[in-house]
N, C-alpha and C positions, 0 to 999 in steps of 0.2 A: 605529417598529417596535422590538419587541426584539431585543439584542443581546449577547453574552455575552463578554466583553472582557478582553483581558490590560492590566492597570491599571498593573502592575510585575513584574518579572522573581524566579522562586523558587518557591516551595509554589502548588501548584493549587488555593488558598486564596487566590491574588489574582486572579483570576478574578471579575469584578463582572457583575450585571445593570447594562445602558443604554440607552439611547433613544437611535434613531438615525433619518436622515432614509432615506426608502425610495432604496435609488439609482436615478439617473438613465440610461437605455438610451442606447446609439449605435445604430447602425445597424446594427451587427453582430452585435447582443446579445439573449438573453430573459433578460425577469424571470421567476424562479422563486421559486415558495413552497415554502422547504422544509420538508420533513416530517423528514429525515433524515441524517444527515452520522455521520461516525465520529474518533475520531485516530488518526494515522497518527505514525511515530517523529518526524516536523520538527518534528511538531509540539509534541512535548513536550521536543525541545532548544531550542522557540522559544521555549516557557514560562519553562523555565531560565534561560534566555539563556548556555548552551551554545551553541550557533550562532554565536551573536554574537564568538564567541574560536576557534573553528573557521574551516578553510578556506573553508568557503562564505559567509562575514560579509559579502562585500564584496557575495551577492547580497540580502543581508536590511538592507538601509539603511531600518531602521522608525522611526517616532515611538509613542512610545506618547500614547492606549491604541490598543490593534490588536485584531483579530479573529482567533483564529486558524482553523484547519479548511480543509480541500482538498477535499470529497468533497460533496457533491449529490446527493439524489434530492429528489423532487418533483414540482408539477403548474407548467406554464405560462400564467402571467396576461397576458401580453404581448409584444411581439415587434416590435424594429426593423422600422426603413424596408427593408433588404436580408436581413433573415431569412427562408430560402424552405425551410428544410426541417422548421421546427416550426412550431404556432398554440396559443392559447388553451386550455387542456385539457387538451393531452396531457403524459403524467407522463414523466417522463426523467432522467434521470443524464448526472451530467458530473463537470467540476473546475473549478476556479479558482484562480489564484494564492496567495489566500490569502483567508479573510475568510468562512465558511460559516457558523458559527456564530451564525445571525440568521437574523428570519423570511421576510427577501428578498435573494433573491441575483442578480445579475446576472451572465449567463453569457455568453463568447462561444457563437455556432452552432456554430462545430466543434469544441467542447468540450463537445459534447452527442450524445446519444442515446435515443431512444424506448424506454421499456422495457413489456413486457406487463403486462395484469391476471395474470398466475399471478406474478409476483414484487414481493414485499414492500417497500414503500418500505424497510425497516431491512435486510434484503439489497442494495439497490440503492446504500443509503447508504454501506455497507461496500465496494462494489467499486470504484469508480474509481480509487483511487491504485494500490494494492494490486494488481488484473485487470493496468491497464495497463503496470504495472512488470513484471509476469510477463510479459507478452505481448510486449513488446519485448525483453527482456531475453533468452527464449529465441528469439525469430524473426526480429528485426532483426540484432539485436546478436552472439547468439550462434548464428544458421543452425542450429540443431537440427535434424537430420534423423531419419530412421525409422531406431533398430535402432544410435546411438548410446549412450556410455554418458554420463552427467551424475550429476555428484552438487552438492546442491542445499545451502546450507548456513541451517539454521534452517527444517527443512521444518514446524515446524508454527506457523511465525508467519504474518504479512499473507502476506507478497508470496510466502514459503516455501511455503506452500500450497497459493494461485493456480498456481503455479508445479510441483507436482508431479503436479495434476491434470494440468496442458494438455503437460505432459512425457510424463506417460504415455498419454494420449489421443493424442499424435502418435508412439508408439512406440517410445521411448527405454525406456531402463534405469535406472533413477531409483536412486539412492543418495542417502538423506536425513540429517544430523545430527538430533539432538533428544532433552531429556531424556528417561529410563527413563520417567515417566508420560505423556508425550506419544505413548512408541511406536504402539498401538495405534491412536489419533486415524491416524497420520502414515503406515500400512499400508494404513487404512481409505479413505485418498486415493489409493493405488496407488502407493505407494514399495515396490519391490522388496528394496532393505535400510535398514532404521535401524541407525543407529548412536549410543549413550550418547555426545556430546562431553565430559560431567564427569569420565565415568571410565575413558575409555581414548583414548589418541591416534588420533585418525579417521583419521590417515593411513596408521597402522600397519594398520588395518583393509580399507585397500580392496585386494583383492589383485590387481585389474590398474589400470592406470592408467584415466582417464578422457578423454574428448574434451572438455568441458567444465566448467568449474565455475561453479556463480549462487552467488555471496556474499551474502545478504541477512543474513547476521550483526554487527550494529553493536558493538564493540568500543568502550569505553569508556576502556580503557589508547591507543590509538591515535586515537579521535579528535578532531579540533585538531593532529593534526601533517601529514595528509595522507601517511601511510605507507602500510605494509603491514601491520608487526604480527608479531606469531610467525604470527597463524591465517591470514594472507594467505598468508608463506612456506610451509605446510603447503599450503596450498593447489596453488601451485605444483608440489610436488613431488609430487602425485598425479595431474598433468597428463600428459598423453603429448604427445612432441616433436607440434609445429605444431597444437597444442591451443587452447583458447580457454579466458579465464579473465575472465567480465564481472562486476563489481562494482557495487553500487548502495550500499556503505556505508565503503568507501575512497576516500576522496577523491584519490588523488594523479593529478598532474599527469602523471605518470611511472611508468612502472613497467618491472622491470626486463628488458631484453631478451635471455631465454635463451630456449635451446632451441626458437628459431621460433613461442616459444607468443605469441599474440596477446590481449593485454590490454588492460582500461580499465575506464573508473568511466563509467556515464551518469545522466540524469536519464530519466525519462520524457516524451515530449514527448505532448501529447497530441491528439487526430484525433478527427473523427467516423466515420471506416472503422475504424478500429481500436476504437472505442467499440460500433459496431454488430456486428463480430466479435466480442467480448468477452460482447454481450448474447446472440448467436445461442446463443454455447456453453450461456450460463447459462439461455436458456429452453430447450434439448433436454438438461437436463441433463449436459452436458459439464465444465462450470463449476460447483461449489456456494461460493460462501461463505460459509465457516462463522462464525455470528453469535455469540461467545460469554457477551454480555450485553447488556442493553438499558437505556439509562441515559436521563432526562426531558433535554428541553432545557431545563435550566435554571442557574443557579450552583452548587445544590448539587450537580445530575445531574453533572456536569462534575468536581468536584469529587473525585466518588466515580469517574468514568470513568478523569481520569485517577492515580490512586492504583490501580486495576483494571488500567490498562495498562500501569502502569509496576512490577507486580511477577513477579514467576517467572511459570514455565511457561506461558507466555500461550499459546492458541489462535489462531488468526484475527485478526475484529475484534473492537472495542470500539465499541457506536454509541448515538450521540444519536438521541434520537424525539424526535419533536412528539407521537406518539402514546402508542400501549402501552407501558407498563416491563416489560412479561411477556417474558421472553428465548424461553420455549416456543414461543410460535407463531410466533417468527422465525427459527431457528435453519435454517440449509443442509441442505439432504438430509444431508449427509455430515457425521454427526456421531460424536466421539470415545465 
């Protein structure tokens, strides 16, 4: 099978086409064909080999060449000895550790989810990392109730997104960062207020404090040290006492304890109840994600994908096809 491989670490120009053996299933597992996958930020520090001198290194112990990519849709051709909630057929979204970037992927079961004919393999392929990091981020992690305030940081990227729709659909008061041309996109998702972070201090802006804050802004001066940063302590201080301040791009181990406010860094861990939540929203429209380009499965698709996503004002996702390159007919109800 085909596979689209990191060869050596740097330019998205080491990126090779290669033949790979289809893998082999355990019991736990379906094989899926994918149609669809997108990158998500690891993935382009994994490119780099950023990661690798970053706090998390000691979880990325790779050999190259690697695969990289987390996100899945598709149809399934197979299915372990104790796989009882998928068969043969049916198309579904999930994740994987790593390694999607090829024509067969092996998934554990509850790392999966069934998704309808009304949604597009190349939306389906955009939301796993992205949906799930929202969805934990504000209901696990951070208990977001009705009629709280949050301000959301990077609302018109991946996870900033996902994360301002399902904020304001459960009746929060959404305060979003995001560059002047993003505004409108980041309004059109149901953020209550944007704010320019270029050109004026967000903090200075919010004029009551907040109950929570989603960090999903990754910070380049800070990461590989496992801090906070100036935008963490900003963050901080627009928190109101016994507030919650969850992180998906601060890595530390620590953080600091004032003001009863309650911090941390998480991963996404991911489920098939949270996977099937996630799908509910997106087929009753609750959920859109927004598809910003559609790029071939191939070395050059990849190539151009990710130089696309690793420049300004990014939207959403960025996603691989097996199919259509036309961005038009894939693109999220909610578009900028």
């Amino acid at each position: 099978m085909k596979a689209i491989a990191l060869t050596r670490y740097g330019k998205p120009e080491t990126l090779e086409e290669l033949e790979m053996p289809i893998p082999a299933l355990t019991d736990t597992q379906a094989l899926v064909e994918m149609r669809a996958s997108s990158i998500n930020p690891a993935d382009s520090l994994m490119r780099s080999g950023a990661i690798l001198q970053g706090p998390m290194a000691e979880k990325y112990q790779v050999q190259l060449p690697i695969v990289l990519g987390f996100d899945v849709a598709g149809v399934v051709k197979q299915v372990g000895a104790k796989v009882r909630h998928f068969k043969p057929g049916d198309r579904v979204m999930g994740i994987v550790p790593m390694g999607s970037y090829k024509d067969y992927v092996a998934v554990e079961e509850d790392h999966l989810a069934v998704i309808p004919e009304s949604l597009s393999f190349e939306e389906a392929g955009a939301a796993p990392a992205v949906a799930l990091t929202a969805w934990q981020a504000l209901f696990e992690h951070g208990n977001l109730q009705p009629g709280q305030r949050i301000l959301i940081q990077a609302g018109a990227g991946g996870v900033g997104h996902a994360a301002v729709q399902l904020a304001k659909q459960h009746g929060a008061y959404v305060i979003a960062t995001a560059r002047d041309d993003n505004h409108d996109f980041v309004k059109g998702l149901g953020a209550d207020e944007v704010i320019d972070y270029t050109k004026a201090d967000f903090a200075a802006q919010i004029a009551k404090p907040v109950d929570i804050v989603l960090d999903t802004a990754m910070n380049p001066s800070t990461f590989g040290t496992a801090g906070l940063g100036p935008i963490g302590e900003k963050n901080y201080s627009v928190i109101k006492d016994a507030g919650t301040y969850v992180s998906v791009v601060a890595f530390a181990s620590q953080f600091p304890q004032v003001r009863d406010i309650e911090a941390h860094f998480f991963e996404a861990q991911p489920n098939r109840a949270d996977f099937e939540a996630i799908v509910r929203h997106m087929r009753e429209n609750k959920l859109n994600i927004h598809v910003e380009e559609v790029y071939s499965f191939s070395a050059q698709g990849l190539y151009q994908a990710y130089r696309k996503s690793e420049g300004q004002s990014k939207r959403g996702k960025i996603v691989i096809s097996r199919g259509s390159t036309s961005v038009a007919d894939t693109r999220g109800k909610v578009d900028g």
